[in-house]
Each structure stands twice: as structure tokens, then as C-alpha cells.
N, C-alpha and C positions, 0 to 999 in steps of 0.2 A: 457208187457206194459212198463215195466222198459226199454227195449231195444228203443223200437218204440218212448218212450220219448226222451232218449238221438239221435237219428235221427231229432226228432223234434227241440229240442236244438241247434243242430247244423246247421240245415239249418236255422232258422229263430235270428244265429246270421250273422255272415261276408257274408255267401254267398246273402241268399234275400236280407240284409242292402245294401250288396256291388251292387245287380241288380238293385232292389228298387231304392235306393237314388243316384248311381248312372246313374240310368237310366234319373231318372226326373232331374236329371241336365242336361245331354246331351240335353233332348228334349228342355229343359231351354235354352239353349245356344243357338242350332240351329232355334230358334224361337226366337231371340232376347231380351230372357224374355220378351215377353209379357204381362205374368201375372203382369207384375211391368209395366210397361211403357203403358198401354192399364185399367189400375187399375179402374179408375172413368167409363172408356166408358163401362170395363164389368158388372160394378154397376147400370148403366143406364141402361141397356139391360137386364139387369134380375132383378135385386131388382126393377128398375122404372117402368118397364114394367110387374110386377107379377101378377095382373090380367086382362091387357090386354086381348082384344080378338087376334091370332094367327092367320095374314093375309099374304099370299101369303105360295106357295108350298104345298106338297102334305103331308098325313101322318094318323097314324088314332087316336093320341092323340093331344092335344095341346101341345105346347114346357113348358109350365108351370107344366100343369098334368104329362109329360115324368119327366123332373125333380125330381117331390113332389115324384113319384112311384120310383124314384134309389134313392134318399134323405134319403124315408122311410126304405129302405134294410142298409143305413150306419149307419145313425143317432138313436140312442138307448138308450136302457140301457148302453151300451160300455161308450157311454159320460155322463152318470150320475155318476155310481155306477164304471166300470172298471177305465177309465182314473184316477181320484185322485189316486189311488193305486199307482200312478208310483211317487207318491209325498213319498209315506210312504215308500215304496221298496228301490225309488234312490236319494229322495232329491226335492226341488222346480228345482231346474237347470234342470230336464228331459223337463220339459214346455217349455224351449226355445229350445230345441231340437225338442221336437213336432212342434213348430212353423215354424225351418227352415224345416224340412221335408215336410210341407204342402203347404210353398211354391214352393217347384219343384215339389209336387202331383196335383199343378195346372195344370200346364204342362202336366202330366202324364194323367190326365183326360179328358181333353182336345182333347187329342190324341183320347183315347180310343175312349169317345163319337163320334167327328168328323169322324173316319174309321167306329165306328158301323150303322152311317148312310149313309156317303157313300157306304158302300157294304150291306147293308137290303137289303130284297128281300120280296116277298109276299107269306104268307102259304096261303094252298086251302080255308079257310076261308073269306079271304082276307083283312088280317089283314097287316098290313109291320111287318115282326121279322129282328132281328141282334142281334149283341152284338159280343163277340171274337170271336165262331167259326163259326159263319158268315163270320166274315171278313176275317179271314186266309182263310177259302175257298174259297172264290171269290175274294181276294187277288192275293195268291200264287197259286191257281189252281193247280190240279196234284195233285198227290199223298202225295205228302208232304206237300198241304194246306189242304186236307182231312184229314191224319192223325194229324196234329196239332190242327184242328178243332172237329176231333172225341175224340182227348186225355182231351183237355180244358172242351168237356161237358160233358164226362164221370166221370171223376172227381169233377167235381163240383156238379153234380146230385147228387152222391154218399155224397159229404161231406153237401150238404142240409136236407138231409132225417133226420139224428141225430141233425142237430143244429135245426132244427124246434121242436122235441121234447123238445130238451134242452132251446129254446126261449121261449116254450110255457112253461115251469117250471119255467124259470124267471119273465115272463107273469103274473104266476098265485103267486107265492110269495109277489106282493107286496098287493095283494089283498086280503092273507092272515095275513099282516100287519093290514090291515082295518079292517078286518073281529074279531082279537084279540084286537084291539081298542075298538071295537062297542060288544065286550064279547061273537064272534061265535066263533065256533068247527071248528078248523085251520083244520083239515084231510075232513071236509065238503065242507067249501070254497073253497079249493082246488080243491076240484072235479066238485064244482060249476063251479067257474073259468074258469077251463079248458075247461067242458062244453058248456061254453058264448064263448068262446074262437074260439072252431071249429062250432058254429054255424053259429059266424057271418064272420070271413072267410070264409067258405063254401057259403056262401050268396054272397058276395063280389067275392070271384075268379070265382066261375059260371055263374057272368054275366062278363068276360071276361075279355080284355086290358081297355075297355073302364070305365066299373064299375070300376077297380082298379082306375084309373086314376082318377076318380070322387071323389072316397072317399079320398086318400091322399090328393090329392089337398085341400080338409077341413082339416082334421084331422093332416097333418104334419105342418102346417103353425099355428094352434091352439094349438096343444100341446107345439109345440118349442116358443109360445106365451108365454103362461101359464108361462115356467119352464126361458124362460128369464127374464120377469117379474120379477120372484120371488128372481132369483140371482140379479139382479141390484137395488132389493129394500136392498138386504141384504147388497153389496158393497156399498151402498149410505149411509147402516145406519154405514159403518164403514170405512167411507171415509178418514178417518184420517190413517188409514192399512195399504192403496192400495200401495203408494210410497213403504212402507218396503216389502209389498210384492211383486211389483216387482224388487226391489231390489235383495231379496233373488230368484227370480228365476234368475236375469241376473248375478249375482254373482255365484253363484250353477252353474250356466252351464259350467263355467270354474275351478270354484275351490270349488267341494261340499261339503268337509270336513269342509272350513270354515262358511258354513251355518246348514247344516248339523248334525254337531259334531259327535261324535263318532254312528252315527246310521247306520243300516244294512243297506248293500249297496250304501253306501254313496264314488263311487272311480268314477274317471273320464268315466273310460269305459263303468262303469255301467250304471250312468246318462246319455250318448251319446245312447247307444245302445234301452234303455226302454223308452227315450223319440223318438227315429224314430220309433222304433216295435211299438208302441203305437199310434203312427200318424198313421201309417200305418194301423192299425186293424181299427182307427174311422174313417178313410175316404174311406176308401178300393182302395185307387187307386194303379193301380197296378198289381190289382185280376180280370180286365174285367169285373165287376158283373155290373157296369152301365150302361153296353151299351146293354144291354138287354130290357133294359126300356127307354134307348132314342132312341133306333132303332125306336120306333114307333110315335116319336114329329113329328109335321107337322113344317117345316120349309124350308126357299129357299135357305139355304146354311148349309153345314156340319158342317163349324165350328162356324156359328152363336149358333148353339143347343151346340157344344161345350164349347161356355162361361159360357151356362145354367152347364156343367160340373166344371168349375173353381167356380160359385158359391155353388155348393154344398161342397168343400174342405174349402169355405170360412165361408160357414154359421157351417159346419158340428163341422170344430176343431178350425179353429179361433176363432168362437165363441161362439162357445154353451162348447166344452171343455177348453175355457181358460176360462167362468165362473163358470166352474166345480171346473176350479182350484183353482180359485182364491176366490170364498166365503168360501173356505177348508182352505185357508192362514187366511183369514180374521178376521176370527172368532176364530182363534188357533186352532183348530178344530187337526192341525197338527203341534205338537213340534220340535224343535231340542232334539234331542238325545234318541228317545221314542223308548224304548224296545222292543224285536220280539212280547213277549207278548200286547202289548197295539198296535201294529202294526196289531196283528191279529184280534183283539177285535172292535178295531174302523174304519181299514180301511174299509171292505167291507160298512159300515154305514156312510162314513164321510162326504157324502153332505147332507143326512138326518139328519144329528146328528148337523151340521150348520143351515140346514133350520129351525130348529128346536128352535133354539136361537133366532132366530126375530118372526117366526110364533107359535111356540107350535105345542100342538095337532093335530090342524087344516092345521099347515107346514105337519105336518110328513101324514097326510091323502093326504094331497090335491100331494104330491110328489108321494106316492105308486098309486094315479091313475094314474100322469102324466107317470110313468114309464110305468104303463098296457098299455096304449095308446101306448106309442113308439114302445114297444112290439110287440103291436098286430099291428100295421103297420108294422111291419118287418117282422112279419109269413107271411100277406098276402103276399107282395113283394116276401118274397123268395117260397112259391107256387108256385106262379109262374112263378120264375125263374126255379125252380125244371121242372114247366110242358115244358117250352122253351128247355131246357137241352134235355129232354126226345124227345122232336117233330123233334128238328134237327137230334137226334141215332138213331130216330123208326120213325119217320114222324108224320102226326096230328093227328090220332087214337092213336098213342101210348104216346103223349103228355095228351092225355087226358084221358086216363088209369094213370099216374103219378101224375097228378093232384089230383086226388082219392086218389091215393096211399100218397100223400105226406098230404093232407088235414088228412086222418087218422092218419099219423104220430101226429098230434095235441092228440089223443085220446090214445095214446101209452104212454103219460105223465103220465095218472093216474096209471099204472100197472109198469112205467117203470125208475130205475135210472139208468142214463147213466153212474155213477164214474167221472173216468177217459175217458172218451168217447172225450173230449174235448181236449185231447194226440193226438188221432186219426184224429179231426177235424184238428187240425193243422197239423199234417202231408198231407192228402189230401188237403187241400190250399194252401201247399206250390207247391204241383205236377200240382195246375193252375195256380199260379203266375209265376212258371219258363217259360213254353211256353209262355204266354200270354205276360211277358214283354220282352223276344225276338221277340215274333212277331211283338211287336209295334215298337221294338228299327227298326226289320229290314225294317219296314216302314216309318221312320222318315220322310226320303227326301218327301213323298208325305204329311205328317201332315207340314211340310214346306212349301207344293204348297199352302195347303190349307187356312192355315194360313195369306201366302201372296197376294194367289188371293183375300181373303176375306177383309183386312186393305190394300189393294194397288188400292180397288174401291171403290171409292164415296158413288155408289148405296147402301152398305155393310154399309162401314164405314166415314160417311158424315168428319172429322177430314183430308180427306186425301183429298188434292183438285190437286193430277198430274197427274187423269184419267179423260178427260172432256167428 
């Protein structure tokens, strides 16, 4: 394990940072930054248009419900409970690293979604599927887009089976929060938990793309309600902070020792490197995992459902993780110079232990559901990604042999601690991110056509008036 970590260590510094970030600059550049220059028209098109009905082109979800279902696989516990940590590890200055990172994960998602719906295809169902090794196969054709499409969802399948476990254990902990509140037997709820857990999954992914699609579209727009709410009440009651604390993140990203002070991990390299990896884990772009779930948006152009992709990097760490961060500033919640000890103590707890300052009891309850919820929209999501992975290696009987397989994995939580299993998951992520962002990088020029055919026509994009 000791070995396999330090493999992990090393790939997921210089080498993914250097593909990663700069991958999504490249795509940044040769698309004009878009994401900057097209900013208000992609907020129109997806935040103004979020429950529109989905008219014209073909598909078997709406471009909303594709969205809420890859939304539901990013957005998490990662942005509640993981992200602050990069505050206690490296300093506030990691934040504005996360920040530039998410802006070329714009880009970077963009890509992805746009190819995984130009190259979907129909399983015997007759469903539309995509995602990465969709595209590389119907891309690159040959052998060499077969193998890079077989590698991406072998790997990925493999590295689903154990985080579902592992999500369903995060799942069921904060419900064990409650359960110790309201004076029940924590080793009970648990089991309870877990229980509710593969029931209502099991419910949910058995009626398919489209069930899936139904319920996120509730449930991911209500929970990331809920938990915004609660942060902008708490910024508001401490509105007098917000200045210092951005301050201390724009200062910290270049000089963190003098924000900082003498706390672990507080060196330039550290801060750069934990605020990209960390952008990168909350939005996932990078890793193909959302073009699985936009393969199947009903839309008339690739990279209109694309923009639905820049919104998900926007809502996922623009916003919902820079108010993870920053109700953690607000409330002090996170010192200058706090010891490994008081580091271990309070980080895993540190946006509960803020919510908890405006709301009480009532904070610390109503947060362990918000997180159940995130949760369990992310087991369903990655189900069925897991079954997607399986149906493209074995076809659609064996996709739905893994569905099974993978819905049990929910059930494996009560008998099973993974450790270190989370060594392992990152190893196997990093073996889908290396193909997955060469495949795109070596696709650019057409994320380019599409790009321009899409802002170079009127019909698209009403702003552009020199196509009559």
C-alpha cells in the first residue's frame, strides 16, 4: 500500500497538474476563452433556461435532467466536508488556485460534453449512450480508438465498485450524526442508513436514464438550495469578514506564510499544487465522467449542451466550494498558525462546526441530511455510470449484470472497511485521466469547429449578426 501510495503521490502531482491544467489552458486559448468572453450568454442558456422545456433535436433526457445527473456524480460531500481541508493543509491562497483551475475546467468540460454528444450512439434499448470511450471509438476508429475506449472504461468501472462503497459510508455517517443527536445506537443507524440507501437507489437506477434524470433534476437543485442558503445566511451574518477573508485568500496565493504563519504546509508549492488537485477532484473535469450523462441531453447542437458543461464547473466550485470556503474564514472557524493537532480535530468538521455558529443544533442536523442527499445522488449517478462502463466492455446484458453488481456494492458498506482503499481509487483515476485528456487534447481542432460553428450562427447564438 505504502508503494502504490507513493505511485499515487506522484502522479497526481506535476504529471496530471502539468496535463490537467495544462490541458484546459490550451483548449482555453484555442477557443478564444470563451468561457470569459461568452460568460452572461452561457448564464442565460443554462441558469435562465433551468426549467425550460427542451425544444428542438433529438435525445432521451432533457438538457437540464443530463446536466442535474453529471452535476449529481461532482458535486458532494468533496464540496462540503473535503475542500475546506485545503484551507487547514495549505493556507486560504489554495482558493484562488482552485478558482484559476476552474476556470480552464471550463473549457475542459466543455470539450468533453460537446464530443460525448457528437459521437453517442444508440444501445439495443434505445437509449442514446456516450461519454469518453464512446468518443475515442467513434472518433479515432481502429484499433487505437478501441483500445483507448476499452482502457478508459475498464478502469473507471474498476475504480466505481469501491468509491460506491466508500460514498455509501460517507452517506450513512452523517446520518449517524443525527441519529447520536436524537440519542440512537450509531452501529444501528448505520445499518439503517445504508439500508434506505440501496433501497432507494435500487428504485431509482431500475427505472433507468430516464428515472435517474427525474430525480436529480429535484433533488440536485434542492439540496445545493438548501446548503447555499445556509452559507449566505451565515456570510451575511458576518459580512463585516468577507473583505479580510478575501484578502487572506488573494494574499495566500502568492505569499502564504504571510497569512498563514508558521502552519503545516503553508509554502508556495504546496498552496498551488492542493488548490488545482482539489479543483480538480470537485469538478472532475478532466476524468470524462460527464459525458456519460450528457450523451443522453436532447439538444440541436453539441456544444449548446456543452455550456450546460461550463455551468456545472460554475455552480460545482465557483460556488457552492468558494462558500465552503469562505463561511470556514468567516466565522474563524480556521486560524493562522493552528497546529497539526487542532488541524486534525477540526478540519474534517469545519463547515459544520461554522454552521453551527449561526444555526446550533438544528445547523448541525439540517447539514448531516444536506450531505446524505449529495451522497446519495452520487451513488445513483455513479451506478450508473459503473453500468455504462460495463455495457460499452460486455454490451447491454452485461451492463445490467454490473448494475446489480454495483447497486450491492451499496450493501458491502455494512460488512466492509475499505482503509486505505482510497490509495487505490486514486491510482485507478489517475490510469482514466491520462488517456481521456490526450484523447481530447488530440481533438481540440474539431471542439474548435464546434465551438465556432455554434457562436458564428445566429440561429445558435442570436449576439453574432454576420451569418444572415
Amino acid at each position: 500500500m505504502e508503494f502504490i501510495k507513493q505511485i499515487s503521490d506522484w502522479l497526481w502531482g506535476p504529471p496530471l497538474l502539468i496535463l490537467i491544467v495544462g490541458g484546459g489552458l490550451y483548449i482555453s486559448i484555442i477557443t478564444g476563452f470563451f468561457q470569459l468572453r461568452y460568460f452572461g450568454f452561457i448564464l442565460k442558456e443554462t441558469l435562465g433556461k433551468m426549467f425550460a422545456k427542451t425544444e428542438g433535436g433529438e435525445g432521451t433526457v432533457s438538457a437540464f435532467q443530463a446536466m442535474t445527473t453529471a452535476l449529481a456524480s461532482s458535486i458532494g460531500a468533496a464540496n462540503i466536508v473535503v475542500v475546506p481541508t485545503i484551507i487547514f493543509t495549505a493556507g486560504p491562497g489554495a482558493v484562488f488556485w482552485m478558482w484559476v483551475v476552474a476556470i480552464l475546467a471550463e473549457a475542459t468540460k466543455f470539450a468533453e460534453v460537446a464530443l460525448s454528444v457528437k459521437y453517442r450512439e444508440r444501445n439495443s434499448a434505445g437509449d442514446f449512450v456516450g461519454g469518453a470511450s464512446y468518443t475515442f471509438k467513434n472518433a479515432f476508429q481502429g484499433k487505437f480508438g478501441k483500445a483507448m475506449g476499452a482502457l478508459i472504461s475498464f478502469f473507471f468501472m474498476i475504480e466505481i465498485l469501491p468509491s460506491i462503497t466508500l460514498q455509501t459510508l460517507s452517506a450513512a455517517g452523517p446520518m449517524v450524526n443525527v441519529g447520536k443527536i436524537m440519542g440512537f445506537d450509531p452501529d444501528i443507524t448505520k445499518k439503517v442508513a445504508i439500508i434506505i440507501i440501496f433501497v432507494l437507489t435500487g428504485l431509482v437506477v431500475y427505472g433507468g436514464v430516464k428515472a435517474i434524470g427525474r430525480v436529480t433534476e429535484k433533488l440536485v437543485p434542492f439540496m445545493a438550495l438548501i446548503y447555499i442558503s445556509m452559507g449566505l445566511i451565515i456570510i451575511i451574518l458576518n459580512i463585516q469578514h468577507v473583505p479580510a477573508a478575501f484578502g487572506k485568500i488573494i494574499l495566500g496565493a502568492f505569499n502564504p506564510t504571510a497569512v498563514a504563519g508558521g502552519a503545516v504546509g503553508a509554502t508556495l508549492k504546496n498552496v498551488i499544487q492542493k488548490g488545482v488537485a482539489r479543483g480538480v477532484y470537485s469538478n472532475e473535469a478532466g476524468m470524462g465522467s460527464a459525458g456519460y450523462g450528457h450523451a443522453a441531453a436532447t439538444t440541436d447542437h453539441p456544444a449548446r449542451q456543452g455550456l450546460w458543461g461550463c455551468f456545472e464547473v460554475i455552480a460545482d466550485t465557483l460556488v457552492v466550494c468558494t462558500i465552503s470556503a469562505l463561511i470556514v474564514l468567516v466565522t474563524d472557524t480556521w486560524t493562522p498558525g493552528m497546529d497539526k493537532a487542532a488541524i486534525d480535530a477540526v478540519s474534517p468538521v469545519a463547515v459544520e462546526r461554522a454552521i453551527n455558529t449561526a444555526f446550533g443544533t438544528f445547523g448541525s442536523i439540517l447539514i448531516s441530511l444536506c450531505l446524505f442527499m449529495f451522497v446519495l445522488s452520487t451513488i445513483i449517478v455513479i451506478v450508473f455510470y459503473c453500468e455504462k462502463q460495463a455495457e460499452y466492455l460486455f454490451g447491454y446484458k452485461g451492463g445490467l449484470l454490473f448494475r446489480a453488481i454495483a447497486t450491492f456494492m451499496i450493501i458491502a458498506a455494512i460488512f466492509l472497511s475499505f482503509g486505505n482503499a482510497g490509495v487505490f481509487l486514486d491510482v485507478t483515476l489517475a490510469l482514466v485521466v491520462i488517456p481521456n485528456m490526450i484523447g481530447v487534447l488530440m481533438l481540440s481542432k474539431e471542439v474548435k469547429m464546434m465551438k465556432e460553428d455554434f457562436f458564428n450562427n445566429p440561429l445558435y447564438y442570436p449576439g453574432n449578426k454576420k451569418i444572415k
